[in-house]
ZAMARGU-4260 file (C-alpha; in steps of 0.2 Angstrom, whole numbers, plus 5000, padded with zeros to 4 digits):
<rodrens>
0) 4908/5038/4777 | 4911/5025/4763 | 4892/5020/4764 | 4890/5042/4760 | 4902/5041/4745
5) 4895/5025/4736 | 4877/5033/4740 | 4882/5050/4729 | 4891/5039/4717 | 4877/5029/4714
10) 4863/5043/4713 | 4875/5055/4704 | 4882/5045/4691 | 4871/5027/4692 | 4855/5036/4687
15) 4863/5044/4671 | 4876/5031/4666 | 4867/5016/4669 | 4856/5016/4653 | 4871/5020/4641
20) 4882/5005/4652 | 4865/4992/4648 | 4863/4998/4629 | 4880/4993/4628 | 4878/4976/4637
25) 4865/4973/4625 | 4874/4975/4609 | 4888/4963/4616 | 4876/4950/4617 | 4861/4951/4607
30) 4859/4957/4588 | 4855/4974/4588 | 4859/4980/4569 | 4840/4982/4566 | 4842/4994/4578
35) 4857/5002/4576 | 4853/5016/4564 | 4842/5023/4578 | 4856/5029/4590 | 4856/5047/4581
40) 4841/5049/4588 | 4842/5041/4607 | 4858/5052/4609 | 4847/5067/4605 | 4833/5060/4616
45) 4847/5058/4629 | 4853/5076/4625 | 4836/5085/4626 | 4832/5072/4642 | 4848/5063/4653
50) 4858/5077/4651 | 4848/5093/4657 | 4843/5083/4672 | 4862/5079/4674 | 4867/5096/4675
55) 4851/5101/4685 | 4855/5090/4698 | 4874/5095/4701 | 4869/5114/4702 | 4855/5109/4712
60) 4869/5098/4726 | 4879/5110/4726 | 4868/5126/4729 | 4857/5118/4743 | 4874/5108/4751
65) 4885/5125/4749 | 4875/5135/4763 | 4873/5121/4773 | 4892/5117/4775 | 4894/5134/4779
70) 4881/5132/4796 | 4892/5117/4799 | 4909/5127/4798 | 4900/5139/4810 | 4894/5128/4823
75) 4910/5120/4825 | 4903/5102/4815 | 4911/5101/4800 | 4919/5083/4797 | 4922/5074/4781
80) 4910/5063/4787 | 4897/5076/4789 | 4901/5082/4772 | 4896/5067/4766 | 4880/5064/4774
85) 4876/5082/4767 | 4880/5079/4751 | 4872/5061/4751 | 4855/5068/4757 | 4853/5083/4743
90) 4859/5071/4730 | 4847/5057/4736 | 4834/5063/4724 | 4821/5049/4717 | 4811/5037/4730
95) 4811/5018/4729 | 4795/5020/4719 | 4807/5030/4706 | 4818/5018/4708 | 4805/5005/4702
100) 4799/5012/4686 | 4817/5017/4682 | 4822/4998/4684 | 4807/4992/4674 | 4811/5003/4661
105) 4827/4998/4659 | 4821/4978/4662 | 4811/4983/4644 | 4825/4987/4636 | 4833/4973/4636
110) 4817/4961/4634 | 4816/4971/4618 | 4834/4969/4611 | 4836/4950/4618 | 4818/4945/4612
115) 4817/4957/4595 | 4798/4961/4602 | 4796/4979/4596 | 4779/4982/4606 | 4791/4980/4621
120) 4801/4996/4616 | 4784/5008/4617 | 4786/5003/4638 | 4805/5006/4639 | 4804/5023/4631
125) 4788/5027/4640 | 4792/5023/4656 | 4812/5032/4654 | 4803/5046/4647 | 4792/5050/4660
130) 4804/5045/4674 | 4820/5056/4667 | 4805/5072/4662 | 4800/5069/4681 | 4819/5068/4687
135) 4822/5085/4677 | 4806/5094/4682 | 4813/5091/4701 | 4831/5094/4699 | 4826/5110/4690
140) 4815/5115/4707 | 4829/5108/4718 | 4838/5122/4713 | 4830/5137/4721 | 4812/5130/4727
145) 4824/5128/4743 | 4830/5145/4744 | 4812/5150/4741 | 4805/5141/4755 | 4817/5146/4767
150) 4816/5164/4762 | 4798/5162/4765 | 4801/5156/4783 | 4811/5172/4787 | 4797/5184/4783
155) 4780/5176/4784 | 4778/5158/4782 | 4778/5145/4795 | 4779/5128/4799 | 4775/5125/4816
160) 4774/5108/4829 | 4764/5108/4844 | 4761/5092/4856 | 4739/5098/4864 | 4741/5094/4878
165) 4759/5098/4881 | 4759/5090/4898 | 4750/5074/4902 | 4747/5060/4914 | 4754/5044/4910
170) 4740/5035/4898 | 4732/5049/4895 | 4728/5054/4877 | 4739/5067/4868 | 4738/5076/4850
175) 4752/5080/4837 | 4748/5094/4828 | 4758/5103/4813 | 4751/5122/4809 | 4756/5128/4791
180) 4755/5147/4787 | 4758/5154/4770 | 4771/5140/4766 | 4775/5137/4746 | 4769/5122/4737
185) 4772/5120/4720 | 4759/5114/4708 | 4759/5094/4704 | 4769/5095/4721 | 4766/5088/4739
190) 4774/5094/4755 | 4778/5078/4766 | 4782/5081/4785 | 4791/5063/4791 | 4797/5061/4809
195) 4799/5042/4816 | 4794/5047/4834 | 4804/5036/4852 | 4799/5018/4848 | 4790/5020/4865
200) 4776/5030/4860 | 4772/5017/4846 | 4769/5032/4833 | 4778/5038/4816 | 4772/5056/4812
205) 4768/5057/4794 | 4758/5069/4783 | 4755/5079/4767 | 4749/5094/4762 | 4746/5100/4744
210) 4741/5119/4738 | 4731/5119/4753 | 4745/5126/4762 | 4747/5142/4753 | 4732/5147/4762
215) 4732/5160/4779 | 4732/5145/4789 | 4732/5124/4786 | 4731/5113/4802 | 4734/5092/4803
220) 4736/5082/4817 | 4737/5065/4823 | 4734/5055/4839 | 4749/5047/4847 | 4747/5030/4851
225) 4755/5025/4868 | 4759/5038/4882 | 4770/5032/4893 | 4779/5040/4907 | 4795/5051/4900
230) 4800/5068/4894 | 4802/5065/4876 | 4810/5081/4864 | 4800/5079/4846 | 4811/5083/4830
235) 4817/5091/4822 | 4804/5085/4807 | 4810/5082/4789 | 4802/5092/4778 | 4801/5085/4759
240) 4794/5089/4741 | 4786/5075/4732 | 4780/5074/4714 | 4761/5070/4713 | 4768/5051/4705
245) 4779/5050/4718 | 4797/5048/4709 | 4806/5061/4718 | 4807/5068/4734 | 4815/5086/4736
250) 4824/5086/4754 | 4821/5107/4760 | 4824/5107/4780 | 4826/5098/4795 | 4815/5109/4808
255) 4799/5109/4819 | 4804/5103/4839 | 4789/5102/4850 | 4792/5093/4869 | 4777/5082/4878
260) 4780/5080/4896 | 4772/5063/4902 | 4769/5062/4920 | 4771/5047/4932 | 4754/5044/4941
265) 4752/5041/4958 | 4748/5023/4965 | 4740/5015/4980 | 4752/5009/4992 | 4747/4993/5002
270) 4759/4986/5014 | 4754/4968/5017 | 4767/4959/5030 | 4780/4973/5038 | 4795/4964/5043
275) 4796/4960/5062 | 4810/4969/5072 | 4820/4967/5087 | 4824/4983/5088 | 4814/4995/5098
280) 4810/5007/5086 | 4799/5003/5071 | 4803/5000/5054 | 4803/5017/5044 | 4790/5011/5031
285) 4777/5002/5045 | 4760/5013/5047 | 4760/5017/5065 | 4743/5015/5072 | 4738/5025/5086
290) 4731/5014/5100 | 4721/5019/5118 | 4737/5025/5129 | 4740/5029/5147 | 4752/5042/5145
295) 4750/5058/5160 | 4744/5075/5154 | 4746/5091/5158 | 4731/5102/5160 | 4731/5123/5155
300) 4720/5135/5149 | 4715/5135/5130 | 4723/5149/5120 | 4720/5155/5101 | 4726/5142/5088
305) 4726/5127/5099 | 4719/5110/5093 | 4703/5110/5098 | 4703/5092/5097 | 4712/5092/5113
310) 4701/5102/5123 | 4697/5092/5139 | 4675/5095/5142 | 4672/5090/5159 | 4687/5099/5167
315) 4683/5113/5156 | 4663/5114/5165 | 4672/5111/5183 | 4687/5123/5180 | 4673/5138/5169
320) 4687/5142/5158 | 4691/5130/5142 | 4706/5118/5144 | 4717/5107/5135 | 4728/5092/5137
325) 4745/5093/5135 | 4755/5075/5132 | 4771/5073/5143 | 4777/5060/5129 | 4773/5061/5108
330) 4766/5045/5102 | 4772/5046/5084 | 4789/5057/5081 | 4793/5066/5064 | 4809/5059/5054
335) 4819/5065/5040 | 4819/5052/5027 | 4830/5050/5011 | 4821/5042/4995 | 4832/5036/4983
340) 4829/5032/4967 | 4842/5019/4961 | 4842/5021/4943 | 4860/5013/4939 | 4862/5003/4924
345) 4882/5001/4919 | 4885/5006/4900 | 4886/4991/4889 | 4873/4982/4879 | 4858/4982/4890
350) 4859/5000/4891 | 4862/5005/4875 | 4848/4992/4865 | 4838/4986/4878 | 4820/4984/4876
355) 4808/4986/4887 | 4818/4991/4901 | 4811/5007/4904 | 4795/4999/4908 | 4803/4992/4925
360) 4807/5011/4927 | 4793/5017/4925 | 4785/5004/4940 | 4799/5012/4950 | 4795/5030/4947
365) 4777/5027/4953 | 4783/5017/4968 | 4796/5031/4971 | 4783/5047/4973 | 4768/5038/4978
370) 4781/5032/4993 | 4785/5051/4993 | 4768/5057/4997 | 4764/5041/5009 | 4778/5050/5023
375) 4775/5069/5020 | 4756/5063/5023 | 4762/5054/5040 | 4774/5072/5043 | 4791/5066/5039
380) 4800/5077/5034 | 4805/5069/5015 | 4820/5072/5003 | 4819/5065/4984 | 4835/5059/4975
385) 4836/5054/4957 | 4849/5057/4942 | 4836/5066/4928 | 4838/5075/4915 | 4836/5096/4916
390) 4829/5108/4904 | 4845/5108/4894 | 4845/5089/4892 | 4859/5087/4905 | 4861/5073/4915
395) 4864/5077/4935 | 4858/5072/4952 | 4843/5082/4957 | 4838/5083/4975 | 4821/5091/4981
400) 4813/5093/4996 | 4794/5087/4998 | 4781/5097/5005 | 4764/5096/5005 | 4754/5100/4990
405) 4770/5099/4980 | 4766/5084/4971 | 4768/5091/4953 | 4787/5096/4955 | 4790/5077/4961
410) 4780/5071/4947 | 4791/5082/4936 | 4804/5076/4943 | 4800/5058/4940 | 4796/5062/4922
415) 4814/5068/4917 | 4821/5054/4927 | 4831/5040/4918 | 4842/5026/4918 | 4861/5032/4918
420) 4880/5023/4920 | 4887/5036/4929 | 4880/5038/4949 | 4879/5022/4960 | 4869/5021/4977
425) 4882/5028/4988 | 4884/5043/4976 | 4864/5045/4979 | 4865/5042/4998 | 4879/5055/5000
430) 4865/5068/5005 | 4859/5056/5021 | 4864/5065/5039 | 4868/5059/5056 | 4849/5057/5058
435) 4843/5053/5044 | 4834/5036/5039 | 4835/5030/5020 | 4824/5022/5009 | 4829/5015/4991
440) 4819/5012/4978 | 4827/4998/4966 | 4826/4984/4952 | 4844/4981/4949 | 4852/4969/4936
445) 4869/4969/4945 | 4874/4968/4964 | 4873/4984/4973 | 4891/4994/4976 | 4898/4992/4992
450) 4898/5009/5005 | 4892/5016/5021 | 4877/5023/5024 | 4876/5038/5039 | 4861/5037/5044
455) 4851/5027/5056 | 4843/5014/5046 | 4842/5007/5028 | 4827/5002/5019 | 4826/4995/4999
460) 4811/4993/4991 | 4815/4981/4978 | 4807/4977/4962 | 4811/4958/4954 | 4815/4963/4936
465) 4808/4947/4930 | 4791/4951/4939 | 4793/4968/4931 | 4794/4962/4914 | 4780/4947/4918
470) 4769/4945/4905 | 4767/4939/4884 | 4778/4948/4874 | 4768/4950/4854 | 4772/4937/4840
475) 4781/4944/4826 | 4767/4946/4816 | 4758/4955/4830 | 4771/4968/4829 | 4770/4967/4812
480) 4752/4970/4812 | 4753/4985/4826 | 4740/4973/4836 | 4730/4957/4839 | 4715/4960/4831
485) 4725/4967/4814 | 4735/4951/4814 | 4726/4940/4803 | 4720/4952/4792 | 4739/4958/4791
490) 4740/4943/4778 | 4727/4947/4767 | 4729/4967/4765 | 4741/4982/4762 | 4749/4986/4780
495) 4749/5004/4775 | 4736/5014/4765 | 4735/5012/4745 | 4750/5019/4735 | 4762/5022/4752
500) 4781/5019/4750 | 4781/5007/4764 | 4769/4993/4755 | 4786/4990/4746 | 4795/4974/4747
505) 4810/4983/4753 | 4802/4994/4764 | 4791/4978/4773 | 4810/4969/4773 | 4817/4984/4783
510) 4802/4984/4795 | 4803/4965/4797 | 4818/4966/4802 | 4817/4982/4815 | 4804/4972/4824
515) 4811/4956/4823 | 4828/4964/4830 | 4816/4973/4845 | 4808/4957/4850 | 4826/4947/4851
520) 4832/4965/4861 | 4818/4959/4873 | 4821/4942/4874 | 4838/4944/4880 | 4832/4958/4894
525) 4819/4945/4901 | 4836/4931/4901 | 4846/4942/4910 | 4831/4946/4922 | 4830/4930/4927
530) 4847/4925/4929 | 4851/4939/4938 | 4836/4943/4947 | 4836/4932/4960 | 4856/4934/4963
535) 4855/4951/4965 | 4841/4949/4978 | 4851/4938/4990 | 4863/4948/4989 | 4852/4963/4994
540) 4847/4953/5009 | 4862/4948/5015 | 4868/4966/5017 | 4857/4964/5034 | 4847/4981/5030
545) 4826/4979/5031 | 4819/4974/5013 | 4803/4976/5004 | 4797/4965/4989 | 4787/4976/4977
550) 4773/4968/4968 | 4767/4982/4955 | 4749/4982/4951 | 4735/4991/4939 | 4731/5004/4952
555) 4738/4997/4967 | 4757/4993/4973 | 4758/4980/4986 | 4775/4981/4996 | 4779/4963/5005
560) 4791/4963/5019 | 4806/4952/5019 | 4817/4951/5032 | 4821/4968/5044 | 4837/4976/5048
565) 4848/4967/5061 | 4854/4984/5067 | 4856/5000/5066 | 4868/5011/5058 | 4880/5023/5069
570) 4891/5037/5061 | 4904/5030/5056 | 4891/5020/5040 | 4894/5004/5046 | 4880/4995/5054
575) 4884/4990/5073
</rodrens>
């Protein structure tokens, strides 16, 4: 709240004050009687200039922040804070590029009284003249070009955000778009739409559109430039009205949601080495392979819908009627098998600034459904379990049985999942029955919570975060650059295009310092990774349940057998 407060002291009063407080530094310390007969006039300047804009600007806060307290008070949100922020956002007029020529103009100012160089003064009046007749010209639209634009929203202009395609595959290429219908631009205006988008998808949504968008109907879009796995909710966009020079910026509404659904994709499941077992029933992951047998039959006559594959030939020709064979015992039996997720990460640093973590999830999810469809293939009977996020944005376990051609609701499902604090493994496994074998699909940081287990057997498949995370992270000025190949000219050119707030010393600082801060958060994830990584395996397998090593892959995921269950589990959760 004190960072709000100094903000609308500075913008309300610093803008209009300051040249008056540095006219009367000067004359401390530098001869200024030449000039002295001239304040007459540069009070009437002020008059005719500083002080309309003044008033401008405080009708202008006050009308546009006076209808949006009132929403505040209605939705229940109203904090001093929040006043604040409001207040600090309508009041935030001019743009750092503003700033600039403001400052320069007052930097000539005092080159002219300190140095007595009278050419110097034709700058300093030129450039305050031209900032303040700006400033004015805003403040004055300020004042009801918002009211206007928003009364042209309720009856027929529009701004709306759309995401073509809406749902995608992971990798896939997807396209922002922003439609404009009848919306009001003023002339020697701009309308800017500005949305920084989840660092994940690599993109900052950006445009303008001048008188063009009077028209019936005004499209722009924009590519997005990484899709990876996730539901992701877009917005609400902040719309803005800039002056041609770019001295002020006109702050109308927050608005224009869109969502993008980006879908896991389904890998390749190899399994190179399946643990060996000493008990008599196979692991729940092996492959069974069906081998020459010499089972007895039973022999009866062939009735509709039987598998004809069955059908027995030469007894059929001896018998003159079609018969089929009937096994005594089933070679391969159908289980019910619980596939669990384990997206548990304990609140704290890691989860709340980690970077790159969600990468290790996203090898998890593909592991988790294409596992998923490898047992509904074979017949098992298969429940998902994850924690995901639901239409509303709440966080809750999901559970969803697997049936085949049903792959799209499990991919869904592994869209919206995320990683979350609240439900450990037994909180997961809670849905597991007498007779029911579970798998788990894991990359943990921290050892797994102690419980029982009722069912039969326990399997984890687990990932190595370290092997997760395997791989060069960028240099700073890689980052910087957006790429390799953009690295080296990065030095020699503007990083953004020609006369863009963000070529800006201040701006390029921030940026420097938002990447630099993401490639530490990602250091530390790769420490922790490898100091915990192999700890947390060990003890994994000392808990004497059969263990997996994923090793992820471009297409393909290879699962390594470790060691295999020492026993089963009876009903009591305990293994005997």
């Amino acid at each position: 709240m004190i960072r709000h407060l100094f903000g609308i002291a500075f913008h309300l009063f610093g803008l209009f004050v300051l040249p008056f407080v540095v006219a009367f530094v000067c004359a401390l310390f530098f001869e200024v009687s030449q000039v002295a007969h001239t304040a007459p006039i540069l009070l009437f300047v002020s008059a005719v200039l500083i002080a309309p804009a003044f008033m401008m600007l405080v009708v202008g806060v006050a009308w546009k922040s006076r209808r949006e307290l009132a929403l505040l008070r209605q939705a229940g949100r109203s904090s001093p804070t929040a006043v604040a922020a409001t207040i600090h956002r309508h009041v935030a007029l001019v743009t750092p590029r503003g700033w600039a020529v403001f400052v320069t103009g007052l930097l000539f100012v005092v080159l002219t009284l300190g140095a007595k160089w009278a050419d110097l003064s034709l700058v300093a009046v030129l450039a305050l003249t031209v900032f303040y007749g700006v400033v004015g010209v805003s403040t004055f639209l300020s004042a009801f070009i918002v009211s206007h634009f928003e009364a042209q929203v309720r009856k027929r202009a529009t701004v709306e955000r759309q995401m073509s395609p809406a749902v995608i595959l992971a990798g896939e290429v997807a396209e922002e778009r922003f439609v404009f219908r009848r919306v009001p631009v003023p002339p020697l205006y701009f309308l800017l739409v500005e949305d920084p988008l989840p660092p994940r998808l690599a993109t900052v949504s950006r445009y303008a559109v001048g008188a063009g968008a009077r028209r019936e109907e005004l499209l722009v879009a924009g590519r997005l430039r990484r899709t990876p796995r996730g539901m992701y909710r877009l917005g609400p966009a902040n719309i803005y009205y800039q002056d041609a020079l770019g001295f002020t910026r006109i702050s109308v509404a927050s608005m224009a949601t869109a969502e993008l659904k980006i879908l896991p994709r389904f890998r390749h499941l190899q399994i190179l080495e399946p643990p060996r077992s000493k008990l008599e029933k196979p692991d729940i992951l092996t492959r069974p392979h069906r081998f020459p047998t010499e089972d007895h039959f039973r022999f009866r006559e062939y009735q509709s819908g039987d598998d004809t594959r069955r059908i027995h030939w030469k007894l059929s020709v001896k018998q003159g009627q079609m018969q089929i064979r009937t096994p005594e015992t089933k070679e391969i039996s159908t289980k019910n098998v619980l596939l669990v997720l384990d997206s548990f990460l304990p609140a704290g640093r890691m989860l709340d600034d980690a970077v790159g973590v969600e990468e290790v999830l996203d090898k998890l999810v593909e592991t988790w459904i294409s596992m998923a469809k490898e047992l509904v293939e074979r017949g098992d009977r298969v429940t998902i379990v994850c924690a995901a996020r639901d239409a509303k944005g709440e966080l809750k376990v999901e559970t969803q049985a697997c049936q085949k051609g049903g792959h799209v609701r499990w991919q869904d499902l592994g869209a919206r999942a995320i990683w979350q604090g609240r439900w450990d493994i037994p909180a997961l496994l809670e849905e597991a029955g007498k007779q029911t074998h579970g798998v788990i699909v894991s990359s943990r940081f921290q050892a797994p919570a102690p419980g029982g287990f009722a069912g039969e057997s326990l399997t984890w498949i687990f990932l190595p975060p370290e092997k997760a995370l395997e791989g060069k992270d960028p240099t700073l000025l890689e980052a910087l650059a957006g790429s390799t190949v953009n690295a080296f000219m990065w030095l020699f050119r503007l990083p953004f295009p020609v006369g863009s707030d963000e070529n800006g010393f201040f701006a390029q600082l921030r940026i420097f310092r938002d990447q630099a801060a993401r490639l530490s958060a990602r250091k530390r994830l790769r420490e922790v990774a490898r100091r915990d990584g192999q700890r947390v395996f060990r003890q994994i397998l000392a808990r004497g349940d059969t263990v997996y090593r994923l090793e992820t892959g471009q297409g393909t995921h290879r699962l390594v057998g470790v060691v295999a269950g020492a026993a089963r589990y009876g009903a009591g959760g305990k293994a005997a």
